[in-house]
N, C-alpha and C positions, 0 to 999 in steps of 0.2 A: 530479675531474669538476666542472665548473661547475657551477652552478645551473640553466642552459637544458639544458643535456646530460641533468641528472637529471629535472626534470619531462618533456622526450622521453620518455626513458626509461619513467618512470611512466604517460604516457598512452598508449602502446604498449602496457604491461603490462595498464592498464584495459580497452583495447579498445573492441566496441562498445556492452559494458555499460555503462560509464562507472563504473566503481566500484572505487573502492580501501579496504583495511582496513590498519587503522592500520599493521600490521607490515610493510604494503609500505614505509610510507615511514622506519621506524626506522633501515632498514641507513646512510637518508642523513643523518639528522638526528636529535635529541630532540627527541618533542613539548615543545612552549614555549619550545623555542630559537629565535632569530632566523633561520639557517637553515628551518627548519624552517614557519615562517611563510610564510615567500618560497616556498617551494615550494607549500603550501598556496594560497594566492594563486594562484600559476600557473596552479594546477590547475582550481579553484575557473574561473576565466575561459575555462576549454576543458569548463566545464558537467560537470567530474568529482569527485564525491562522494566521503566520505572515510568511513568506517565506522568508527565507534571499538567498543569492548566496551559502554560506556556508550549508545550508539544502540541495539545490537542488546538491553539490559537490558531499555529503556526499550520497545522494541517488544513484549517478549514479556512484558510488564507490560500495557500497552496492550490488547494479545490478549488475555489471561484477561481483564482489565474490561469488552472488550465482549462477553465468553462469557458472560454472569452470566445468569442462565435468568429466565427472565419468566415471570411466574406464568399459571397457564391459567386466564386470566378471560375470561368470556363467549366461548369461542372460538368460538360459533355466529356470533357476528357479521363476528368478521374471522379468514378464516382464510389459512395465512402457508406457502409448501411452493416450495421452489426444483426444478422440473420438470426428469425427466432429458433429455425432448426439447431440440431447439433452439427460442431464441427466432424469435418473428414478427418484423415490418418495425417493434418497438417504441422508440424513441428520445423526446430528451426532451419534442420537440415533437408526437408522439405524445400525449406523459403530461398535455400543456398544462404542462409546468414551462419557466416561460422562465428566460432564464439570467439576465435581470435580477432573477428572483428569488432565483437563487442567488450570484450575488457582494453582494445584499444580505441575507444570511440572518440578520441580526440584526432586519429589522424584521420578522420572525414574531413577535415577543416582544410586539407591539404590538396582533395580534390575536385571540393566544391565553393566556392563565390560565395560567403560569408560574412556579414558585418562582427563588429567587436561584440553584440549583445547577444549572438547565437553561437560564436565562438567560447564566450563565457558561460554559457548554459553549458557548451559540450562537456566543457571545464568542470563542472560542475558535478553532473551525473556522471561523470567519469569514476568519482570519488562514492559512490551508491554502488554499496558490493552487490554481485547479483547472489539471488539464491537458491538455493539447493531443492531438493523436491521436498526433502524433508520439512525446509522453513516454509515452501508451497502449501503441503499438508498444514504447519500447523497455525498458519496465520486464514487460511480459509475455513477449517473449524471455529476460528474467532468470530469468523464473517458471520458464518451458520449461528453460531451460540448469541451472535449476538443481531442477528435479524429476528431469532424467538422469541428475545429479550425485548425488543422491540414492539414486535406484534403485541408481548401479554401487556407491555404499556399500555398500549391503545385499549387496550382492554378494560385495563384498570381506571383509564380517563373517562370511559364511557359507562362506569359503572356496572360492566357485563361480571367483572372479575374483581376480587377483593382479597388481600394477599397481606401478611405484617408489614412493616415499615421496612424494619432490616432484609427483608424479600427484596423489596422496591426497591433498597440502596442496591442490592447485590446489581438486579436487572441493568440499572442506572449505567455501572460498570461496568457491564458485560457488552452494554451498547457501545461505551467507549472506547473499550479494546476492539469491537469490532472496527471503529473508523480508524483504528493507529493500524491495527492490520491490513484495513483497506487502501492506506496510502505504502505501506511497506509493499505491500504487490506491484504498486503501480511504481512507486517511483524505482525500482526495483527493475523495472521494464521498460522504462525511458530511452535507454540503449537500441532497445530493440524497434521502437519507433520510430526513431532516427536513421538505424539501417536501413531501415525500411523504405521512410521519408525519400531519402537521396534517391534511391531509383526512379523518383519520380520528378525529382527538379530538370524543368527545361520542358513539361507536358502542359503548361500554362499555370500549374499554381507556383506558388513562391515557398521556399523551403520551411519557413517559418511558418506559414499558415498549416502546411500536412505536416506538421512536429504539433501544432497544438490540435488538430482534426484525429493525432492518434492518441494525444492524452487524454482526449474525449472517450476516447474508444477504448484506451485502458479501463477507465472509471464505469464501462458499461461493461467490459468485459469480466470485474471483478463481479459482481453481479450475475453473471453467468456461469462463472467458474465453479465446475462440479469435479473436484478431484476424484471420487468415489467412480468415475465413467472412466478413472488411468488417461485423461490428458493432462499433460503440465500448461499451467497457465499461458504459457506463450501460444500454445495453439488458441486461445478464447483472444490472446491479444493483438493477435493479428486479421482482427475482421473488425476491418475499419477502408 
């Protein structure tokens, strides 16, 4: 099989998730063979990502760092509660956050009281392109396909449901693209916590603790996020 032949193949396999894990592409190539490259390339050009073990490590690293608890200081002053209702008609021009603020979010550093380890973050998610409603839609269908995926697990664990093998590998996957989509939303959004964040430094919390109190809030809000109701996820991420 060619090389056109297999990348077909491969983005047929991806679908409209757009996601593939390493071990799809093994059976064609070793990673860091030249082969193996050329395909990658292909792919990479038809906007489809490649999920290694090493991605999926680095995200659920990622997740406990922004779980790390903030201490409850002065909580009369701000307080932080993701609502089981639906959001209002809230967006970011709503919030007054212009987006010229946020593809430059590195010059927040300039007019707030920063150590070198949050000046470095700024640095950081600066370089996390934000995205489009498009990539909104199609990494929250990943969430969806892959919370079903999930459920028929438990299923399968408890003996209610009984499914082939290559079923269960499929689920397996479907679960994992959901958690690489659910960090692309949030890191994604990091900016917009940060705008956020600064309005409130000087109310008694410390800037650093409501930057990690909204990455909390991001990773509740993906969870909530229902594109199908036409809000874009910034509206679910700002209820923190």
């Amino acid at each position: 099989m060619d090389i056109e032949k297999i990348i077909a193949s491969l983005a047929k396999k991806a679908g409209k998730d757009k996601f593939l894990n390493l071990e799809d592409i093994e059976p064609f190539a070793q990673p860091g063979s030249d082969t193996y490259f050329d395909i990658e390339r292909g792919l990479l050009d038809m906007d489809i990502d490649i999920i290694t073990p090493e991605d999926l490590e680095e995200e659920e690293v990622e997740e406990e760092s922004s779980t790390l608890v903030v201490e409850e200081e002065d909580e009369e002053d701000v307080e932080f509660d993701l609502e089981d209702t639906e959001p209002d008609d809230l967006s970011l021009s709503g919030l007054e956050v212009e987006e010229e603020e946020l593809i430059n979010i590195e010059s927040i550093a300039s007019n707030i009281k920063i150590d070198d380890p949050v000046r470095m973050y700024l640095k950081e998610i600066g370089q996390i392109p934000l995205l489009n409603q498009e990539d909104e839609k199609k990494y929250a269908v990943s969430v969806s396909n892959g919370r079903y995926a999930r459920e028929q697990l438990d299923e399968i664990s408890e003996g209610v449901l009984v499914l082939p093998e290559k079923d269960i590998e499929e689920l397996k996957r479907a679960v994992e693209r959901a958690q690489h989509s659910k960090n692309k939303l949030v890191e994604a959004n990091y900016r917009l916590v940060v705008s956020i964040a600064k309005r409130y430094v000087g109310r008694g919390l410390l800037f650093l603790d409501l930057i990690q109190e909204g990455n909390m809030g991001l990773m509740r809000a993906v969870d909530k996020f229902d594109y199908e109701k036409g809000f874009k996820f910034s509206t679910y991420a700002t209820w923190w």
